[in-house]
N, C-alpha and C positions, 0 to 999 in steps of 0.2 A: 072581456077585457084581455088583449093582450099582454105578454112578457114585459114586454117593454115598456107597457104602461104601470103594468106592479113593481116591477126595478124601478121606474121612476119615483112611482110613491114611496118605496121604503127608502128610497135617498132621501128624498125630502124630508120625508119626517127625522130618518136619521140626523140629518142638516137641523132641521128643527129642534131636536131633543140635545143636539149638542151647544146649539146659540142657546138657548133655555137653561143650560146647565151652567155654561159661562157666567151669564147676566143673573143669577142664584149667587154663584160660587163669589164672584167681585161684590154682591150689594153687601152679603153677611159680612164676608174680609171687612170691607169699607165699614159696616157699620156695627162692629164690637173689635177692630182694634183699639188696642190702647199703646203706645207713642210712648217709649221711653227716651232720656237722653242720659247719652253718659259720657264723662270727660274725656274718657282714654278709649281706642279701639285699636287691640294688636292683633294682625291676621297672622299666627306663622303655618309656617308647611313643614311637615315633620320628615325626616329621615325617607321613609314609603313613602312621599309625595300626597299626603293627606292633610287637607288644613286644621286648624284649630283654630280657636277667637279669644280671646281674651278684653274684657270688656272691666274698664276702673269707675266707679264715681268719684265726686270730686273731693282729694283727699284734703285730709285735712292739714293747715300747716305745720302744728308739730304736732304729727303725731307722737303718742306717747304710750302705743300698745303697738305688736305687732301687726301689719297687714292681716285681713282673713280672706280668704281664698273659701267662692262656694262652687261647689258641684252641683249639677244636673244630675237627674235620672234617666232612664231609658223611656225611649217614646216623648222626647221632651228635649226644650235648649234651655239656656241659660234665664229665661222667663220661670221658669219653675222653682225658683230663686227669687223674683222678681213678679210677679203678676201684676198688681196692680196698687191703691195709695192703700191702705191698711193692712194690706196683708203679705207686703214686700219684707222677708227676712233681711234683704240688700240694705234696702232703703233704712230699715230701722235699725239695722247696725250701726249704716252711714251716722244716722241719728243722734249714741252715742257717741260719735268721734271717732269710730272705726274707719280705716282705709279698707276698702271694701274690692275684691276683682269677683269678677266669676266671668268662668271656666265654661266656655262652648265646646265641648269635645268633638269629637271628628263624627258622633254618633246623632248631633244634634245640626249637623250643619244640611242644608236646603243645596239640590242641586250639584250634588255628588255625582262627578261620570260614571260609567259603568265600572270601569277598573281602578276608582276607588272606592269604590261601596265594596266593593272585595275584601277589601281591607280593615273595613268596620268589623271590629270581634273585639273581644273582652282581650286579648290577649294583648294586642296593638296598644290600647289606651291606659292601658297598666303600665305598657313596659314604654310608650313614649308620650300620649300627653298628659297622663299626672307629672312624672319627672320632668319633663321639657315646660311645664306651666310652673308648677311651683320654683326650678332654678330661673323664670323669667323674673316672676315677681319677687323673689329673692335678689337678682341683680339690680332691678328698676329701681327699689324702693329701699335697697341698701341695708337690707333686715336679714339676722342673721337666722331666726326664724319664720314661718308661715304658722297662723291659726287653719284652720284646715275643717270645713263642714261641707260631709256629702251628703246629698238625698239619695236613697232609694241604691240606684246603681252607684248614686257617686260614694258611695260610702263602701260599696263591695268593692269598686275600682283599688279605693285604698287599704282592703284585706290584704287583697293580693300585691298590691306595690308595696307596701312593709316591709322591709329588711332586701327584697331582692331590687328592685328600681328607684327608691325611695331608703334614704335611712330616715331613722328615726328624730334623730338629734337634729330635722331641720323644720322640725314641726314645732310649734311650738304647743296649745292644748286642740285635742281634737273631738270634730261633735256629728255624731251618726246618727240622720232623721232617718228612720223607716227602713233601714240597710239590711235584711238578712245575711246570715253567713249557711242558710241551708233555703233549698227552694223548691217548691213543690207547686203541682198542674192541680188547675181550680178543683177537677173532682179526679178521686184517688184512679178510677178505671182509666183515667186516660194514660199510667202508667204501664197499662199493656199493651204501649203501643213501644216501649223504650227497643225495640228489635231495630225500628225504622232508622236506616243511616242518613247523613247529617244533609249530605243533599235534597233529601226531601223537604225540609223547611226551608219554608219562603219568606222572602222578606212581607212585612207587615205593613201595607201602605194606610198609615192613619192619619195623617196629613192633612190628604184632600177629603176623608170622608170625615173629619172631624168639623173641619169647615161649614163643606154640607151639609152635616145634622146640626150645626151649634142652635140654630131657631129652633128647633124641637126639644132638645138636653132636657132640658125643664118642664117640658108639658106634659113628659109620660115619666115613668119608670116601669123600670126590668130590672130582673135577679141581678143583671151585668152593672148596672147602677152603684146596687150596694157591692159589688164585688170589688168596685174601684174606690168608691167614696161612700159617706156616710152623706146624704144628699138634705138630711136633717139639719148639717152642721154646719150648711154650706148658704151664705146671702144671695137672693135672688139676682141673677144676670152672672153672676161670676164661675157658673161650669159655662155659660156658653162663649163667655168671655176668653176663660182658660181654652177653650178649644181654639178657637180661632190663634191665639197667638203663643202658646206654649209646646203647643204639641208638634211631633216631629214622626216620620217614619222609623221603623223598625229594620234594618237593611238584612239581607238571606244569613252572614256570617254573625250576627251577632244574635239574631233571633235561633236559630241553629245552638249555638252555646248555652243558653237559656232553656231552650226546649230537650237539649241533652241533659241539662243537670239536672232539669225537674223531673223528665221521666227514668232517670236510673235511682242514684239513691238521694239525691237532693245537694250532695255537697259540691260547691262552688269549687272549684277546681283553675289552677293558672300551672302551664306545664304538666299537667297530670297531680301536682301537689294539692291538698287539703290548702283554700288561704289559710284557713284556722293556725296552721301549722307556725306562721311566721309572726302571732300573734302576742306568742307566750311569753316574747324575752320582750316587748315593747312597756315602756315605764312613764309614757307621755299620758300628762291627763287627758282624760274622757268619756263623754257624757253619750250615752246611747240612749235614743229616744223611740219609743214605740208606741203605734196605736192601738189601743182597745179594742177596735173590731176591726183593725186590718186586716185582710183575705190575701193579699199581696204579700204583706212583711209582718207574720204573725208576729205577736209579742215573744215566743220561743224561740223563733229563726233568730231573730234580732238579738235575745240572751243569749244565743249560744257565743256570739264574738264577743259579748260583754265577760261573760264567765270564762273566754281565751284570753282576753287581754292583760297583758302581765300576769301571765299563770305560773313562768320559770320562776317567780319573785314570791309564791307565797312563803312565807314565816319569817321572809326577810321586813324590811320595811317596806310598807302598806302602799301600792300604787293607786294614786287620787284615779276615782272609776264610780261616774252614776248611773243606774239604768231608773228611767223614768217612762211609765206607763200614761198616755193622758186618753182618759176615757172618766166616767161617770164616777166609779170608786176613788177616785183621787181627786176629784174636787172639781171635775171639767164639767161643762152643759153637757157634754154632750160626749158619746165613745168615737171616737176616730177613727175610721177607715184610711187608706193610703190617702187619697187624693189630697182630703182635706189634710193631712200634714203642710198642704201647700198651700190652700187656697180656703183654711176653715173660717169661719165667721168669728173667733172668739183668741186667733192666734198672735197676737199682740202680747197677750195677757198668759194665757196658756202654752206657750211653746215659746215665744221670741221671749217674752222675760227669764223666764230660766235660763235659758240658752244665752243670751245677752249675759246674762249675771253670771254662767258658766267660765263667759271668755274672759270677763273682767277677774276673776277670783286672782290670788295671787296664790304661789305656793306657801 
């Protein structure tokens, strides 16, 4: 067999393995989307030429509570909020008679050029699209505050926006699923690596490989499994569902921010500041929620902004602050890993009512 005949075979097959990966990658898409619709879609572009989304369902006609603004986490859009009919925190707000938006950050959006994925970092999304989202829906909807719930990042986003991008006085109660304010690498050795400079981390393309695996999600498990979710917690069809339509890549600058804070001492850090720091003088209610066997957002991480929040105010009067553990000792089926904060089998009941009855409480 000549040269030319072996280059020919490994194109072909090349050719082959990439029509095969195609006609994979479209059947799964095709067949575990789920289709939302929503009333409103505002694209804006921020200051650095980065979009952001903003996405309303259909408000109600008098409202009679303020707007709630949700946040996404990292490796995720605005679906992580939204999944699917039972288990949409959006939708069952809407439910109540909330005017509901959420928040696509610039970290969630699909099809970023090169020179703005540069752009993607913790730093950017603090200091323009929390501010630039919350004064939108503040102008739209003519409210003189926002109710204010992040997942995961979106709730470290608003650590660090707190008193420096963000005052306080335009929130009105606010509610943190799964938010650490300190972060740490799955196993403790991988923090001898914190020498490596910032350019060594790459961005995290899970995206497409999320797609790819979704037909499998469910047929095996690995350590990585539990490390994400509690797979126990979780109704059959909806990780592979969550993959296909939630999940987003990780771009080089904000995976870099994340991989710096874990391997040095864990604290989340905006300008070189502790967020923690801007945490102490805030006096707005809120409820910080944690899962029982989260590997991602331990229940500790998570207490420590609970135990910052309006800390300048102790012996004065008492700032309204819950922290709520939902795992097996508090009355759940089941202990909570991260994921399932989003997509658990039992969150209607467990996590949207509380939280629901959080945002209705009056002072």
């Amino acid at each position: 067999m000549d040269w030319l005949t072996i280059i020919g075979s490994v194109v072909a097959l090349a050719v082959l393995a990439g029509i095969a990966t195609g006609l994979h990658y479209a059947y799964w898409v095709k067949r575990l989307a789920v289709v939302h619709d929503y009333a409103e879609r505002h694209d804006l572009e921020m200051s650095d030429g980065v979009p952001i989304t903003l996405r309303r369902l259909a408000p109600p006609p008098t409202p009679r509570e303020p707007p709630v603004l949700l946040v996404h986490g990292v490796a995720a859009n605005h679906r992580n909020v939204d999944a699917e009919a039972g288990i949409s925190l959006a939708r069952y707000l809407h439910g109540l008679g909330r005017d509901v938006w959420l928040l696509t950050l610039r970290s969630g959006q699909p099809g970023l050029s090169a020179r703005q994925l540069g752009f993607v970092n913790y730093r950017a999304m603090a200091e323009h699209d929390l501010p630039e989202a919350v004064a939108f829906v503040r102008d739209r909807t003519r409210a003189e505050t926002v109710d204010y719930v992040g997942f995961s990042m979106g709730g470290i986003l608003l650590y660090g926006a707190l008193g420096r991008t963000i005052e306080s006085a335009v929130l009105g109660r606010v509610a943190f699923i799964g938010s650490p304010a300190r972060v740490a690498p799955p196993h403790a050795y991988l923090k001898k690596l914190s020498f490596l400079p910032r350019f060594v981390f790459r961005g995290v393309w899970l995206r497409f490989w999320a797609r790819m695996s979704a037909f499998i999600v469910e047929k095996i498990r690995t350590p990585a499994h539990h490390h994400i979710y509690n797979p126990d917690n979780v109704r059959p069809g909806v990780a592979a569902r969550a993959l296909v339509n939630l999940i987003e890549d990780v771009p080089a600058p904000l995976s870099a921010d994340f991989a710096g804070w874990a391997l040095d001492d864990g604290i989340v850090r905006l300008n070189g500041e502790d967020v923690l720091e801007g945490l102490g003088a805030v006096t707005r209610p809120a409820l910080f929620i944690a899962g029982a066997a989260d590997q991602v957002a331990r229940p500790a991480a998570v207490r420590a902004a609970f135990d910052a929040w309006g800390r300048d105010h102790e012996g004065q009067e008492a700032v309204e602050k819950r922290f709520l553990v939902l795992g097996r000792d508090e009355g759940c089926a089941h202990d909570y890993g991260h994921g399932d904060l989003a997509i658990g089998d039992r969150l209607e009941e467990e996590l949207f009512g509380p939280l629901g009855h959080f945002l209705a409480s009056k002072p």
